[in-house]
N, C-alpha and C positions, 0 to 999 in steps of 0.2 A: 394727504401724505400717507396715514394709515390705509387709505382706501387701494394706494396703487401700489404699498406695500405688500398688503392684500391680495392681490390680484395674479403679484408676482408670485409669491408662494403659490396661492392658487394653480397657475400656470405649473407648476416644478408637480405638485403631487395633488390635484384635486380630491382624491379620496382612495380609499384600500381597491376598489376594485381597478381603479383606473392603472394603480401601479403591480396589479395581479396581470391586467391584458398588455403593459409592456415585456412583459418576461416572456409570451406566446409568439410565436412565430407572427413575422409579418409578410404579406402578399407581395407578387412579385410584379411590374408592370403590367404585364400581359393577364394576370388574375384581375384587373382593378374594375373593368366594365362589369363583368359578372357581379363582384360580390357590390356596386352601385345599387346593380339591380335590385339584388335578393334582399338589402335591407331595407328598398324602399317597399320591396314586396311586404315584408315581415311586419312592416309599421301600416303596410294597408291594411293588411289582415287585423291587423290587433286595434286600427281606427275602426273597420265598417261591422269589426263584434261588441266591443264596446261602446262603439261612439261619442271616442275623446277626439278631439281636434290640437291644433296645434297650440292652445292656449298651455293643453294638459303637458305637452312634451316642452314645451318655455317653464312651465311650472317644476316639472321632472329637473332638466337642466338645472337651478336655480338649486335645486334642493340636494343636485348631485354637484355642487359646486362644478359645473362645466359651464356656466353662462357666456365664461371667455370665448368659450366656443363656440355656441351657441348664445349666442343675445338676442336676438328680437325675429319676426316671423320673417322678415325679409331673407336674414339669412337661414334658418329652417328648411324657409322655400327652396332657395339656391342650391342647397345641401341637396334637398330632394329632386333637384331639378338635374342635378347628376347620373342621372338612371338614364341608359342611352333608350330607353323604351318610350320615356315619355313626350308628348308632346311638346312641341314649340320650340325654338332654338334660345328665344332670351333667357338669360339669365343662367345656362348654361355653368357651369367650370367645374372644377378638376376637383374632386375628393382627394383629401391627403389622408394618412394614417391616423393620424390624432383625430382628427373629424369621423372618421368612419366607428374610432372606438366609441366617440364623445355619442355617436347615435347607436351601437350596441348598448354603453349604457343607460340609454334613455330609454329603449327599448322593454328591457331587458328588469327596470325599474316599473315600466307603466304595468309590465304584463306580472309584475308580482302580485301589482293593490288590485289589480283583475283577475286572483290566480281562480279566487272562485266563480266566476262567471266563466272562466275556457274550462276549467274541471268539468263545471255543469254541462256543458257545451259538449265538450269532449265524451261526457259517459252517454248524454242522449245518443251519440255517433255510434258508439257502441254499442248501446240500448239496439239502435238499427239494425246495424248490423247484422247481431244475434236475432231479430226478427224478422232477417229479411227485407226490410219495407226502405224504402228512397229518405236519406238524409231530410233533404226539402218537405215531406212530411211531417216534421216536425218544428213545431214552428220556430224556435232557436233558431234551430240551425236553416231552417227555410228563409229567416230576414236576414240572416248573415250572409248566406250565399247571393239570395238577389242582392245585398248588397257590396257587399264584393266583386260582384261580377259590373254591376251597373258601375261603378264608381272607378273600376278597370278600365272598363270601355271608355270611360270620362276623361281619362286620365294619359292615357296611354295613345300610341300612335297603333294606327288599324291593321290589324295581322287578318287573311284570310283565314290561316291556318289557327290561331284561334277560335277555337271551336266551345259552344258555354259546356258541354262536356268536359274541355280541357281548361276554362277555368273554374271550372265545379270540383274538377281535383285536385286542383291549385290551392284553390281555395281552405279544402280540407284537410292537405297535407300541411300548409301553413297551422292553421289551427292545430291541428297535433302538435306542430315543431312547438307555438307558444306554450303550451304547459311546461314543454320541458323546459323553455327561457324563463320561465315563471316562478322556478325549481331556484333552491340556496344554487349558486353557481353557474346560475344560468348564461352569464356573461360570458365567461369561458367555452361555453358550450355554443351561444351562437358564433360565436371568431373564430372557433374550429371548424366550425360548420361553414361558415366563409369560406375561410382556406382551401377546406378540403373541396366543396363543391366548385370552387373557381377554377380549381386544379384539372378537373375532369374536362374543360372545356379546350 
């Protein structure tokens, strides 16, 4: 009885950020494929530089009281399987608003306990930069890319126009956006960036 007591309150206000991303604008039909995409993208990036799986985001959930929402890897999957990019038709359906926050804050969570590994990440990039020399040169950021890209390819349905130049920038520009999702506030930060990137489409 206490457990489903529990659950309900759960359900009403899981925690301060969750009732911080109701108060922000929400996405309109036509926005909903895009922003599928971009946070399955944002969770790839933040999987193949780290290299948490989906235990670590069930763990996140649990500990961000969203489990309701997220409960077990089947549905994780599902959630991700929302992305009209990726492969296979099973298991397919429809992202709602609550879901889509429930995975910014999971997000958004994993890329904090990681904020030093994309820092570090992020200043080698810089480091480059300022010297000229190719990202992939460095070995960070060179396992990150191959893996990012390889795990793209895995994952995703086959675009000609995918080019590894065009997911090498992909790749990198995601990496920047995590520091900033890594940031106090970072939740708000990616939902805007949702919105506002879904808009332009």
């Amino acid at each position: 009885m206490l457990k489903v007591m529990h659950s309900a309150a759960d359900s009403a206000t899981p925690n301060p950020q969750w009732a911080d991303l109701i108060k922000l604008p929400a996405p309109n039909t036509v926005q909903w494929d895009n922003i599928k995409t971009q946070l399955d993208l944002v969770l790839l990036a933040l999987e193949t530089l780290t290299g948490i799986g989906s235990e670590a985001m069930l763990s996140a959930a649990i500990n961000l009281n969203l489990e309701s929402r997220v409960p077990d890897r089947v549905a994780l999957w599902r959630l991700r399987q929302s992305n009209p990019l990726r492969k296979g038709q099973g298991g397919r359906k429809k992202l709602d608003v609550e879901e889509a926050r429930s995975l910014v804050l999971i997000t958004c969570y994993l890329a904090k306990q990681h904020q030093e590994l994309i820092r570090r990440a992020v200043g080698l990039l810089e480091q480059m930069a300022e010297n000229k020399r190719e990202p992939h040169q460095a070995a960070l950021l060179g396992d990150y890319i191959d893996a990012f890209c390889n795990t793209y390819q895995e994952r995703m349905e086959e675009d000609d126009q995918i080019t590894t130049d065009l997911l090498t920038h992909l790749a990198l520009k995601l990496l920047v956006d995590l520091l900033f999702y890594s940031a106090p506030g970072g939740h708000r930060r990616l939902w805007l960036a949702l919105i506002d990137s879904s808009a332009k489409f």
